[in-house]
C-alpha atoms as a printed R data frame, in Angstrom:
    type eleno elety resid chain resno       x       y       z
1   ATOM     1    CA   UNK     A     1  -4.560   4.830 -22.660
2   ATOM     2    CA   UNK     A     2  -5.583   1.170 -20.983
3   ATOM     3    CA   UNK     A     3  -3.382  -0.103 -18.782
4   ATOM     4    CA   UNK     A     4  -4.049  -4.092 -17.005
5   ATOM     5    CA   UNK     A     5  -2.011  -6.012 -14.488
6   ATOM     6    CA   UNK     A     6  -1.421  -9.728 -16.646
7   ATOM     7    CA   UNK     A     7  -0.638 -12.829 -14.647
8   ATOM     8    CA   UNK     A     8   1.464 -15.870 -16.027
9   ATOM     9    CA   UNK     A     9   2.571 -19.163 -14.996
10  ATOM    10    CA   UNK     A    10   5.861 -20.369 -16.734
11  ATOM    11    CA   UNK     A    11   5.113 -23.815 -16.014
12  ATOM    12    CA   UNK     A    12   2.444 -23.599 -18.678
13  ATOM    13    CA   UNK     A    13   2.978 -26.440 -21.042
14  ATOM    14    CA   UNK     A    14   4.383 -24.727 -24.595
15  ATOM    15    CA   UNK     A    15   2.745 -27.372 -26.442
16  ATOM    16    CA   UNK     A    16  -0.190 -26.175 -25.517
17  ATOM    17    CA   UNK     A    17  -0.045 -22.353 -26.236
18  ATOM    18    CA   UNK     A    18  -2.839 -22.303 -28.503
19  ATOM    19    CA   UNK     A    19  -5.435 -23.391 -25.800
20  ATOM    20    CA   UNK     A    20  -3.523 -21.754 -22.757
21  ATOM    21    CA   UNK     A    21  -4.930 -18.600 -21.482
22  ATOM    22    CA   UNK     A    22  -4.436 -16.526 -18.677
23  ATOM    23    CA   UNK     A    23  -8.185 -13.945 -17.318
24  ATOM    24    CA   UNK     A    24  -7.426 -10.187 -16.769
25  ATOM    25    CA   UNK     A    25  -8.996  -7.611 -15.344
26  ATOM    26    CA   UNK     A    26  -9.287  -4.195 -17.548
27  ATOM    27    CA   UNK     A    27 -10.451  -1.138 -16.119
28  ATOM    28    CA   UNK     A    28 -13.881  -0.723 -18.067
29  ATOM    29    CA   UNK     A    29 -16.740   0.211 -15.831
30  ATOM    30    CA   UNK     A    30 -17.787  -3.420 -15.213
31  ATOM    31    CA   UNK     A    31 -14.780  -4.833 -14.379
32  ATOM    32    CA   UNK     A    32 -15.024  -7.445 -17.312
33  ATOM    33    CA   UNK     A    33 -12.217 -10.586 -17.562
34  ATOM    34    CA   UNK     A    34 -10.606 -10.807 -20.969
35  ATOM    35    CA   UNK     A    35  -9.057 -13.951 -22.033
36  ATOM    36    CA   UNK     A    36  -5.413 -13.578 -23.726
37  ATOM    37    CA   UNK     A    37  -3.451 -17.069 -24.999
38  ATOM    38    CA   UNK     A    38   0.329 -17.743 -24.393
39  ATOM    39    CA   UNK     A    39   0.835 -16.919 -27.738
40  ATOM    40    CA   UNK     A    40  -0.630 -13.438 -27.292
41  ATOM    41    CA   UNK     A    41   1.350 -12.922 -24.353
42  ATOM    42    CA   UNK     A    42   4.659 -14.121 -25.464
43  ATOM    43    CA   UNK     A    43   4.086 -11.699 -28.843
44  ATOM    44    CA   UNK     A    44   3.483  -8.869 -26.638
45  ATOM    45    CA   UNK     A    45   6.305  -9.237 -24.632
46  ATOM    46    CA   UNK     A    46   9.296  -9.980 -27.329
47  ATOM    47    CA   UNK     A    47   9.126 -13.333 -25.986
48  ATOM    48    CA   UNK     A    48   9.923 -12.550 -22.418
49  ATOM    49    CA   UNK     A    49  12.546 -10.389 -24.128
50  ATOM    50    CA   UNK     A    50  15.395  -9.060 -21.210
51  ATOM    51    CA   UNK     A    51  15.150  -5.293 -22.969
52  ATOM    52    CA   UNK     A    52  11.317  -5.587 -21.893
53  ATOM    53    CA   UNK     A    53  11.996  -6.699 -18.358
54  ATOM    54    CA   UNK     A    54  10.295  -3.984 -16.025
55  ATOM    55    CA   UNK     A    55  10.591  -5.167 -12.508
56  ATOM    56    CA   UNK     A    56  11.954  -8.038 -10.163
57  ATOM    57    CA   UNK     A    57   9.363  -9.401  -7.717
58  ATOM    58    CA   UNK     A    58   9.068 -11.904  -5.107
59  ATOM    59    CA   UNK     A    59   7.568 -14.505  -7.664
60  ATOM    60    CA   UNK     A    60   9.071 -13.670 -10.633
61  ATOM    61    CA   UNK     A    61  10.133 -10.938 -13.151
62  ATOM    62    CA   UNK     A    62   7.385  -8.502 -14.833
63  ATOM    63    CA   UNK     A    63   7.825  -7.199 -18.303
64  ATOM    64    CA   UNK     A    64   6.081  -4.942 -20.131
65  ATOM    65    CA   UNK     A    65   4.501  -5.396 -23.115
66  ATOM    66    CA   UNK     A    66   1.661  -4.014 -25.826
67  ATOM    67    CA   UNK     A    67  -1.227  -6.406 -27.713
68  ATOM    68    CA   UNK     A    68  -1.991  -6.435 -30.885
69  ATOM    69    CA   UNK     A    69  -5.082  -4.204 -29.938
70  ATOM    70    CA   UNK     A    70  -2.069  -1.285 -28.670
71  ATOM    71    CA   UNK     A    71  -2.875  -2.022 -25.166
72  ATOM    72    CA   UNK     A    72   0.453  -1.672 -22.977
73  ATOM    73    CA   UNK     A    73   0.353  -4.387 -20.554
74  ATOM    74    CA   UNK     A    74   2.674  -5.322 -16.974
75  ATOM    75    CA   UNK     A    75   2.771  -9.275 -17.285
76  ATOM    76    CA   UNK     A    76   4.163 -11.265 -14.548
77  ATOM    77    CA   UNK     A    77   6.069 -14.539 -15.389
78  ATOM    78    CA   UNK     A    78   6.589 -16.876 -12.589
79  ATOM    79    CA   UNK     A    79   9.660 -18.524 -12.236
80  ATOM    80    CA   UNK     A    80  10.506 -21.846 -10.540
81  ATOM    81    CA   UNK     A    81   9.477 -21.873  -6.991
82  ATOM    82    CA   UNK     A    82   8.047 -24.189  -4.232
83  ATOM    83    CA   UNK     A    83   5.057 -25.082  -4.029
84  ATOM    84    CA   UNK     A    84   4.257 -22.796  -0.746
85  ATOM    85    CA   UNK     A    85   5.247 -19.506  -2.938
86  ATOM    86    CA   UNK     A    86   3.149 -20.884  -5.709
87  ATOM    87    CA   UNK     A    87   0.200 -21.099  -3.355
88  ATOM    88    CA   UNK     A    88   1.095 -17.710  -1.841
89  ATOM    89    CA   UNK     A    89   0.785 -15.924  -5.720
90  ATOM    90    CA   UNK     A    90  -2.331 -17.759  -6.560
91  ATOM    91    CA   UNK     A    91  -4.007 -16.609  -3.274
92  ATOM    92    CA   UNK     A    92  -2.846 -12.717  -4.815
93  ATOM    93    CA   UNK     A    93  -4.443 -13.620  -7.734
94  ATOM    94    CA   UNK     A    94  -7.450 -14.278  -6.141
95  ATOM    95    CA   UNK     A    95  -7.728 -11.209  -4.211
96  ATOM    96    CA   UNK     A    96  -6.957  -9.380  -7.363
97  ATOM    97    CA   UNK     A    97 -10.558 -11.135  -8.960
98  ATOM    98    CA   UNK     A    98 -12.006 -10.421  -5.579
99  ATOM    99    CA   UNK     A    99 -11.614  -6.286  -5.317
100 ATOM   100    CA   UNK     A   100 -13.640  -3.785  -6.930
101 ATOM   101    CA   UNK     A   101 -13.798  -0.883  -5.206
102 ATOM   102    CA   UNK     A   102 -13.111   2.761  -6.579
103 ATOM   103    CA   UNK     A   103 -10.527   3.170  -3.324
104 ATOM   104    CA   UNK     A   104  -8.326   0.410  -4.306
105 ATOM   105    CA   UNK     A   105  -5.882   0.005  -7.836
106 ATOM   106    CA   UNK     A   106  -6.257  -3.577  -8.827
107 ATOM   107    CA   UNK     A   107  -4.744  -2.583 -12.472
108 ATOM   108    CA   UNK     A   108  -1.869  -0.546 -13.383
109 ATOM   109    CA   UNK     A   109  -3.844   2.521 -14.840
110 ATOM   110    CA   UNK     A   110  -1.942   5.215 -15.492
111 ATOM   111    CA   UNK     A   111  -1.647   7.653 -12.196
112 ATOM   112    CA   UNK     A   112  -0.505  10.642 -13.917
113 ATOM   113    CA   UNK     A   113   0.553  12.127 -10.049
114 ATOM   114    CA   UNK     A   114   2.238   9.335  -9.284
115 ATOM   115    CA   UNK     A   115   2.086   7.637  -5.322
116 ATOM   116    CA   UNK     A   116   1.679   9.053  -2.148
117 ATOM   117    CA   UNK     A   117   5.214   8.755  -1.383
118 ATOM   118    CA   UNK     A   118   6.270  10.953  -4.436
119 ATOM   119    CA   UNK     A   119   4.631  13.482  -2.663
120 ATOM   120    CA   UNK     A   120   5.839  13.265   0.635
121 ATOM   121    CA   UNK     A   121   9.716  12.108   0.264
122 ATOM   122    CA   UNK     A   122  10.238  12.274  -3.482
123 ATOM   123    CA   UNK     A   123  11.135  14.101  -6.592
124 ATOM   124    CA   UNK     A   124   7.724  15.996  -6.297
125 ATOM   125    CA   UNK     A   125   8.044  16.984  -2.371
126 ATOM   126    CA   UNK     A   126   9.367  20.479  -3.037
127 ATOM   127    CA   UNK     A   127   6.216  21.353  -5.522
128 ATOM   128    CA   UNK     A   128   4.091  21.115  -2.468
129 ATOM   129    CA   UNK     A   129   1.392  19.615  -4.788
130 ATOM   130    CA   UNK     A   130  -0.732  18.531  -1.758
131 ATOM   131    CA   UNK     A   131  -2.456  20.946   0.321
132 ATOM   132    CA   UNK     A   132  -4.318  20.736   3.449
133 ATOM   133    CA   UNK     A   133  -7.654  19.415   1.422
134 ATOM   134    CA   UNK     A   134  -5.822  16.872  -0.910
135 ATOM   135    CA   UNK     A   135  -4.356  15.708   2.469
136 ATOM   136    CA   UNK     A   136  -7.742  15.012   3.796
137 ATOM   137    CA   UNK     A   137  -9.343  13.777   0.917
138 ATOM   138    CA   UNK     A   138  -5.930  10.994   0.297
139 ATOM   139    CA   UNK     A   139  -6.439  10.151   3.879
140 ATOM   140    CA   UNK     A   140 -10.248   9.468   3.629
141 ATOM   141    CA   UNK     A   141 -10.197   7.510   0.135
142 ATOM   142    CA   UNK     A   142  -7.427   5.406   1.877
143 ATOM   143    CA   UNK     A   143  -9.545   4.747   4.923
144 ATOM   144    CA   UNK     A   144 -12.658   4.341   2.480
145 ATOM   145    CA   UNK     A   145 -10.520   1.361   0.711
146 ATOM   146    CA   UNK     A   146  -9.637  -0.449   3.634
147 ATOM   147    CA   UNK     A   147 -13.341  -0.322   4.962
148 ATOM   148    CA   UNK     A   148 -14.155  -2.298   1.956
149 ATOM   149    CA   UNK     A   149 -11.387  -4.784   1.934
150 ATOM   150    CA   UNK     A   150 -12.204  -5.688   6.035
151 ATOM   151    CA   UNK     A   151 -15.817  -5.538   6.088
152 ATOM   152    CA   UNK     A   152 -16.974  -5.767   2.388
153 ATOM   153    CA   UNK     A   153 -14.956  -8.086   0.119
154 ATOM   154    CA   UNK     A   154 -15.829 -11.527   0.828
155 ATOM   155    CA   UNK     A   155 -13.697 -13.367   2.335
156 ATOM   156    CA   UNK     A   156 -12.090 -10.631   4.431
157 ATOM   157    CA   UNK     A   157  -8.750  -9.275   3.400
158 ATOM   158    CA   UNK     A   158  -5.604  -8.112   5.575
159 ATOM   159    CA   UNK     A   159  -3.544  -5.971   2.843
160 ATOM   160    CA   UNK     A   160  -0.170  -6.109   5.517
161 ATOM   161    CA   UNK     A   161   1.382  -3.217   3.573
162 ATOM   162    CA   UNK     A   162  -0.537  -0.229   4.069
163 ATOM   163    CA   UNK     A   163   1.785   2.690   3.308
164 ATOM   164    CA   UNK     A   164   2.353   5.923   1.162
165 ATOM   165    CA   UNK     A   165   4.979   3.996  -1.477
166 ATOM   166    CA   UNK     A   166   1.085   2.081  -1.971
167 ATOM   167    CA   UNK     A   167  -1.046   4.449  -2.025
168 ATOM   168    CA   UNK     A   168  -1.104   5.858  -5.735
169 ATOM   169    CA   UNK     A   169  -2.970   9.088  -6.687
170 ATOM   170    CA   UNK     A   170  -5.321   9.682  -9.861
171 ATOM   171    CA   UNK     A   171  -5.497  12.994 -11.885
172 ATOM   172    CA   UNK     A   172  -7.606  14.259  -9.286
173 ATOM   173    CA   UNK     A   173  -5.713  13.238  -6.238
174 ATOM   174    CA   UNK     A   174  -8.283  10.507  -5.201
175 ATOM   175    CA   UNK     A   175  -6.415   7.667  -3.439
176 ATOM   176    CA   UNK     A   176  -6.364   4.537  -4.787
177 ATOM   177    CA   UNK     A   177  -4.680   1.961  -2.631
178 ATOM   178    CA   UNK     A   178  -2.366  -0.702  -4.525
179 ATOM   179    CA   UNK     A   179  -0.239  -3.854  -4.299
180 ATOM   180    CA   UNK     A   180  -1.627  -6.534  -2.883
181 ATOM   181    CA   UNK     A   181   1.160  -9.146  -2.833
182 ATOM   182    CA   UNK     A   182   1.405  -9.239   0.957
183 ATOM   183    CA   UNK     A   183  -2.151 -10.089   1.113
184 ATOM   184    CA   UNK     A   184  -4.248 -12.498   2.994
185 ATOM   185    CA   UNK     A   185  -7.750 -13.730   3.031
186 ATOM   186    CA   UNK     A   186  -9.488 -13.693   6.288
187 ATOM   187    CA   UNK     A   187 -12.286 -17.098   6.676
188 ATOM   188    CA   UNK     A   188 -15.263 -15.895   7.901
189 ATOM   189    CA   UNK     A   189 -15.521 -16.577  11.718
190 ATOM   190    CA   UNK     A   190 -11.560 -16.004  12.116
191 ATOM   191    CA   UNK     A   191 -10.184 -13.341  14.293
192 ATOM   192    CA   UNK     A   192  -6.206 -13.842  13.355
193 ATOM   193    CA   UNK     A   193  -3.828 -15.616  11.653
194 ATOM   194    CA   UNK     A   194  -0.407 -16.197  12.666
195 ATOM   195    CA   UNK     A   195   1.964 -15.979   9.670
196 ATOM   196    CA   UNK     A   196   5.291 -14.999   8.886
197 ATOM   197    CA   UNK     A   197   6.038 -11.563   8.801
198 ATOM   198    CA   UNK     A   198   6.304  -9.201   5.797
199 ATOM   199    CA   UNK     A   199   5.967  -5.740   5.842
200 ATOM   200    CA   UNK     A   200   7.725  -2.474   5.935
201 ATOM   201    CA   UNK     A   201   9.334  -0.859   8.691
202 ATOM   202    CA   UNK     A   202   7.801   1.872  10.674
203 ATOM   203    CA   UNK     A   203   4.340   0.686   9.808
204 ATOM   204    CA   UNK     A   204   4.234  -2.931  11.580
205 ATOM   205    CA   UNK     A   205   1.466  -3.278  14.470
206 ATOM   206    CA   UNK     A   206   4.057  -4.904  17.406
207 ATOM   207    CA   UNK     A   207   1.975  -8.171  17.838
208 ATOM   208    CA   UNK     A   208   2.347  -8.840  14.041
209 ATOM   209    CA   UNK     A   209   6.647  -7.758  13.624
210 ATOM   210    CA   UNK     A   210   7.011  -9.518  17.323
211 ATOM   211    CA   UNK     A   211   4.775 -12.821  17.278
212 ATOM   212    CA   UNK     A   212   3.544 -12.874  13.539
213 ATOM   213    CA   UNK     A   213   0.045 -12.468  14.655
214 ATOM   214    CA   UNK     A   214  -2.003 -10.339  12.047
215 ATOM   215    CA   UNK     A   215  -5.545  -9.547  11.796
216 ATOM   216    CA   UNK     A   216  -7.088  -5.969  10.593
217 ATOM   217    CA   UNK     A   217  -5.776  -4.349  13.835
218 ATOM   218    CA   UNK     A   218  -2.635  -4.710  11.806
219 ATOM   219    CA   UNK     A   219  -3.824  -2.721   8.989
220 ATOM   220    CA   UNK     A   220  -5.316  -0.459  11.036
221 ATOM   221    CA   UNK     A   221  -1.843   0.431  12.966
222 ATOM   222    CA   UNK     A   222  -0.426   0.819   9.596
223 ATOM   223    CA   UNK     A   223  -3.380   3.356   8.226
224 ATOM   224    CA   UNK     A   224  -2.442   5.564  11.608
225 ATOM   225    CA   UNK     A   225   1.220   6.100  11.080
226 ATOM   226    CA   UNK     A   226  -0.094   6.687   7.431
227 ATOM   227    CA   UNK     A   227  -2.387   9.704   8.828
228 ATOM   228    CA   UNK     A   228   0.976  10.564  11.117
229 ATOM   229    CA   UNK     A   229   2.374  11.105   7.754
230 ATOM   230    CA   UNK     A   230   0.102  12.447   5.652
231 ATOM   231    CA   UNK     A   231  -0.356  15.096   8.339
232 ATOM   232    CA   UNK     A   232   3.897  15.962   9.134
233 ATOM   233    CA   UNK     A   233   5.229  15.013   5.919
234 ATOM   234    CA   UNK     A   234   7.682  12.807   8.210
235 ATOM   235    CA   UNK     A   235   8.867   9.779   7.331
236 ATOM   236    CA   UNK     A   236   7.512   6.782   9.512
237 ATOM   237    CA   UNK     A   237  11.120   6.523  11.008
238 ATOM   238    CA   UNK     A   238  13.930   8.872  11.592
239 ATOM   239    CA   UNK     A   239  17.466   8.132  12.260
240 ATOM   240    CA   UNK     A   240  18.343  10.196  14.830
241 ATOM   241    CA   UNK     A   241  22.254  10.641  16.740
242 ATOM   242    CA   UNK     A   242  24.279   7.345  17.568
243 ATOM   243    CA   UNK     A   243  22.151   5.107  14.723
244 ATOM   244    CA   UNK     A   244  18.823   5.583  16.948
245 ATOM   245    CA   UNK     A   245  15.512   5.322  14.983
246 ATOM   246    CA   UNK     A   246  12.734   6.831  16.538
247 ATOM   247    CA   UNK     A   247   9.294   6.202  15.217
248 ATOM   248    CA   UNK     A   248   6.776   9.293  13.965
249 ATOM   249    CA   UNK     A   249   4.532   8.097  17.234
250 ATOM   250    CA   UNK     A   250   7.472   8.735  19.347
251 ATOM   251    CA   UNK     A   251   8.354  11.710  17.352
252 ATOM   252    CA   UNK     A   252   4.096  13.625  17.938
253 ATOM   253    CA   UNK     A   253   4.055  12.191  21.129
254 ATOM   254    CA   UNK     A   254   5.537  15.082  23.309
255 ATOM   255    CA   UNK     A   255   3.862  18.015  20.865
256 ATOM   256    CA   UNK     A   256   0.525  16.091  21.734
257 ATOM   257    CA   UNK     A   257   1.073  15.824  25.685
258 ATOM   258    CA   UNK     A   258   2.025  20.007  25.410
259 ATOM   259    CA   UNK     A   259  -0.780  20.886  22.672
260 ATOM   260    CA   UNK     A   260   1.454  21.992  20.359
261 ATOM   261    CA   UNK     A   261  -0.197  20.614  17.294
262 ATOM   262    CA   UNK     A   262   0.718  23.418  15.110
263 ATOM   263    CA   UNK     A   263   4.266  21.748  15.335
264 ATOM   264    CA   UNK     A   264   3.058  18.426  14.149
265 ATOM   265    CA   UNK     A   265   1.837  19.472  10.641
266 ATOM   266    CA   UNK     A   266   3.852  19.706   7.693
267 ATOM   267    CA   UNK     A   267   5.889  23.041   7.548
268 ATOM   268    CA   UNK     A   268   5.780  23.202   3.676
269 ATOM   269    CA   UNK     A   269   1.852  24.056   4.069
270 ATOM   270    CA   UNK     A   270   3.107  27.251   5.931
271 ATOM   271    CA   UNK     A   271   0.304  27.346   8.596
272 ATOM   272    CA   UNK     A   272  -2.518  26.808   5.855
273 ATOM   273    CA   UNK     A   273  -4.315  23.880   7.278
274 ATOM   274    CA   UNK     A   274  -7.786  23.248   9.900
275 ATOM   275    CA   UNK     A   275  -6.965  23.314  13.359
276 ATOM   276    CA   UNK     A   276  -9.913  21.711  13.910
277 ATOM   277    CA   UNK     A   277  -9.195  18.828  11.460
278 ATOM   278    CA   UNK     A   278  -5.377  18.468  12.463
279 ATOM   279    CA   UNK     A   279  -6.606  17.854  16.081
280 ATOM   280    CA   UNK     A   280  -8.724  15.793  15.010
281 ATOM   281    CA   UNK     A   281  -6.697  13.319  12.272
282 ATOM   282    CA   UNK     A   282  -3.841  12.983  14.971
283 ATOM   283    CA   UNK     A   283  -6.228  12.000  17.628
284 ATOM   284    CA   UNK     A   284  -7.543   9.219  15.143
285 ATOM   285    CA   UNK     A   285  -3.875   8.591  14.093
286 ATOM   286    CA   UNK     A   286  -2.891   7.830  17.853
287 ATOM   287    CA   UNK     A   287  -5.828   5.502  18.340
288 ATOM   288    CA   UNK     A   288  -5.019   3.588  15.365
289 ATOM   289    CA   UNK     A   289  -1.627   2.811  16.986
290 ATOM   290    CA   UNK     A   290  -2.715   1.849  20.444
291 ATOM   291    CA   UNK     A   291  -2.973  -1.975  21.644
292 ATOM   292    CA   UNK     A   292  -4.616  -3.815  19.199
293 ATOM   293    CA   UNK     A   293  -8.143  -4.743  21.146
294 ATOM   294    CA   UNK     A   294  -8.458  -1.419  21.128
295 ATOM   295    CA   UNK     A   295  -8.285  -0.276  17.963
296 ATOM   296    CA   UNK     A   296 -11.162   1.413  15.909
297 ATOM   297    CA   UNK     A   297 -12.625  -0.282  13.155
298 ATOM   298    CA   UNK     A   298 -11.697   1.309   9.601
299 ATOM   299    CA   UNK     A   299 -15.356   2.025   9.772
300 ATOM   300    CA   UNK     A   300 -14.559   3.962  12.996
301 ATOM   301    CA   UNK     A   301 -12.056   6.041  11.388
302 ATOM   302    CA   UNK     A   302 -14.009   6.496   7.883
303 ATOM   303    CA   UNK     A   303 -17.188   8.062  10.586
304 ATOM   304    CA   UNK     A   304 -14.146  10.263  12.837
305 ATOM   305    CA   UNK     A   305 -12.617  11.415  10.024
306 ATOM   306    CA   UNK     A   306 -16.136  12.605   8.112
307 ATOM   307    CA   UNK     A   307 -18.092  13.617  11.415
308 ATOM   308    CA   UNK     A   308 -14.918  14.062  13.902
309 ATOM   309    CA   UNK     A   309 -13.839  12.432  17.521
310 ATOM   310    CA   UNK     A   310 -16.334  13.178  19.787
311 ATOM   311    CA   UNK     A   311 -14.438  12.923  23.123
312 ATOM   312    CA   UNK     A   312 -11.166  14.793  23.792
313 ATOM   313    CA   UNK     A   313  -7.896  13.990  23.699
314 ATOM   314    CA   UNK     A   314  -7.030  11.404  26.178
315 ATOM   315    CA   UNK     A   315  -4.023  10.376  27.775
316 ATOM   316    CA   UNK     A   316  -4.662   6.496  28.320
317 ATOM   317    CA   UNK     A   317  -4.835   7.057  24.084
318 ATOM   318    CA   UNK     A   318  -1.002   7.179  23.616
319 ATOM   319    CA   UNK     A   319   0.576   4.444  24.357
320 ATOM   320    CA   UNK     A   320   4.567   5.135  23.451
321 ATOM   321    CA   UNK     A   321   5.678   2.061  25.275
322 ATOM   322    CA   UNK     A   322   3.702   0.538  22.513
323 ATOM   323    CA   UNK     A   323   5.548   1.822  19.683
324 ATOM   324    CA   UNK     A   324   8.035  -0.359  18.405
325 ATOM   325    CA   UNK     A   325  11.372  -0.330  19.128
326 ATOM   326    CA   UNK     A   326  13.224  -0.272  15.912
327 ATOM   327    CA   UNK     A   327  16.832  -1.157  17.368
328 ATOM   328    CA   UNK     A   328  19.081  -2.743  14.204
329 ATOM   329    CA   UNK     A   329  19.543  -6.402  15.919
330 ATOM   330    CA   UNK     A   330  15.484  -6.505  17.226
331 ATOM   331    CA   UNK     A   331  14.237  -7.790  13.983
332 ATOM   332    CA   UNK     A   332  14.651 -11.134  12.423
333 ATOM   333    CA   UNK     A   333  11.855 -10.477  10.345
334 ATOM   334    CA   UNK     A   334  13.051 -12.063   6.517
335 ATOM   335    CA   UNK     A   335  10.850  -9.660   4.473
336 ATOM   336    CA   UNK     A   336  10.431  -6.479   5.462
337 ATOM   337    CA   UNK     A   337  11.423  -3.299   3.474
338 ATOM   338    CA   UNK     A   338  13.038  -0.136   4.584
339 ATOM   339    CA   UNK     A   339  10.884   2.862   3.765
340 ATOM   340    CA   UNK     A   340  14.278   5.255   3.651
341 ATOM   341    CA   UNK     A   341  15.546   3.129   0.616
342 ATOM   342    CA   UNK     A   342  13.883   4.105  -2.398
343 ATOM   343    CA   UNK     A   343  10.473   6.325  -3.091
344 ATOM   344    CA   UNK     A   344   9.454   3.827  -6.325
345 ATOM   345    CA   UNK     A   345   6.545   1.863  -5.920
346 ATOM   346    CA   UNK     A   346   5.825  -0.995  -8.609
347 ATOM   347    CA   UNK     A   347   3.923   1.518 -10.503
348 ATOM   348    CA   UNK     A   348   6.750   4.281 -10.862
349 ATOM   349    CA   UNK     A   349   9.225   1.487 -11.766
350 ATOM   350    CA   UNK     A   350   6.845   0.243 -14.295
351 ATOM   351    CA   UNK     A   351   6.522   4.035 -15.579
352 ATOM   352    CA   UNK     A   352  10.129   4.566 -15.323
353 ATOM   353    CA   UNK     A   353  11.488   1.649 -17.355
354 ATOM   354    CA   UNK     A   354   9.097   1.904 -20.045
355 ATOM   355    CA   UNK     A   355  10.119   5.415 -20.835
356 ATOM   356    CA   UNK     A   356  13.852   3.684 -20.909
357 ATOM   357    CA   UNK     A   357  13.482   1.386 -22.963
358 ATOM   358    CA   UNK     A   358  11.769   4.044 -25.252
359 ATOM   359    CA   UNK     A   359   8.027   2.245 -25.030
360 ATOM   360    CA   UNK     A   360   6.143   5.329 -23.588
């Protein structure tokens, strides 16, 4: 089954459907664009039909739909927005032409085992489908993605969401990291960009949820909490006694300071995991999460997490004055998500709804 991520501007001129087309990526080996008209898009999708509507997203509604070839297709139809938000999508769209990397999901293909997040906090938690190995490997491809998008792709790309609900998993459990609507091109010669914030809780660097400031520090802050969690099976934040939240850096701290790392990895692997590589992925984890200047590279943590940290753990390394303070009436921040809400990504709603409306 083929599966491609469509793109479409409602402001296209109906008039001109027959000459109107919209370039998608399919997931052939060389990444070729194919070229679909209005016409073909509006057949494949009912006509925008309600019963085919899939999803809600910041810049419009995406429905699902199959071509006259049997391809089943995720088309996004913009609706009326300013002119900033129009900029914002194209920009998406161009980082979608941009990425090719086997690390990163630029198209829906099917994911038969679903997103990280399933995993970890979902329906498929109690199967314990992940060991100690699939851990590793998810954690590597992840880090393997992110190398490419901040030191490969050209321009530069922040992804600002980095987190398990977007990290999706193939048959084989390789990672493929996905949704890059919070994304932003980095010029060459830039360090930062100050923007407004979007995100999701319990994964925002402090100098990008406090002052807007992002860069790939950001992304890299994010990937550590991810390794926190990949590693505990604990979600990013925890509401603890009184409405407190307390963040998973918080949370390892103490077990770190005392050596207790058997009491940091996930219980559900009952004690089958690598010493060795737990001490390891935790001490990467932690200096993901420091203060951002100094941060490893995601080339850092690709080389740590394949050859290991050479120097020990050290204290100057946790920083939990650092962590942020996740207190209800801190943030102002417009669009961030709460992890805790839901464990659907895009892709499991798309999955979902198709199979309701009886299109699977």
């Amino acid at each position: 089954m083929k599966w491609g991520c469509f793109f479409y501007c409602s402001r296209v001129d109906e008039d001109k459907e027959q000459s109107s087309t919209i370039k998608v990526s399919n997931n052939t080996k060389d990444h070729q664009w194919e070229v679909y008209s209005l016409k073909e898009l509006l057949q494949a999708t009912n006509n925008f039909h309600e019963d085919h509507k899939i999803g809600e997203g910041g810049f419009g509604s995406v429905y699902w739909g199959r071509t006259s070839k049997g391809d089943e297709i995720a088309v996004k139809r913009l609706k009326a927005v300013m002119m900033k938000a129009e900029m914002e999508f194209a920009v998406e769209v161009e980082i979608l032409r941009r990425v090719r990397h086997k690390n990163l999901l630029i198209v829906y293909n099917f994911m038969p085992n679903h997103s990280l997040i399933t995993h970890l906090h979902g329906h498929l938690a109690a199967d314990v489908l992940l060991d100690w190995p699939k851990r590793m490997n998810i954690a590597l491809g992840s880090a393997e993605g992110l190398v490419y998008l901040h030191h490969e792709a050209n321009p530069h790309i922040i992804h600002r969401d980095i987190k398990a609900g977007n990290v999706l998993l193939d048959a084989k459990f390789q990672a493929k990291v996905a949704d890059f609507g919070f994304a932003k091109l980095i010029p060459e010669g830039v360090s930062h960009l100050t923007t407004r914030v979007k995100g999701t809780l319990g994964y925002l660097a402090l100098e990008y949820a406090m002052w807007g400031k992002v860069s790939e520090s950001c992304d890299v802050y994010s990937y550590g909490v991810l390794l926190l969690e990949i590693i505990s099976g604990k979600k990013p934040l925890e509401k603890l006694h009184g409405g407190i939240k307390r963040d998973i850096i918080q949370w390892v701290t103490p077990y770190v300071d005392k050596g207790n790392y058997d009491e940091i990895v996930d219980p559900r692997l009952e004690g089958k995991f690598n010493m060795d590589e737990l001490k390891n992925t935790v001490e990467i984890a932690l200096r993901c999460t420091i203060k951002p200047e100094n941060r490893p590279s995601m080339i850092e943590v690709v080389d740590w997490l394949t050859n290991g940290v050479i120097c020990s753990h050290n204290k100057e390394v946790v920083h939990v004055k650092y962590s942020l303070d996740v207190s209800e009436n801190q943030y102002t921040i417009e669009d961030y998500e709460d992890e805790e809400d839901t464990e659907d990504t895009d892709y499991e709603r798309f999955q979902s709804r198709a199979r309701e409306i009886g299109m699977n």
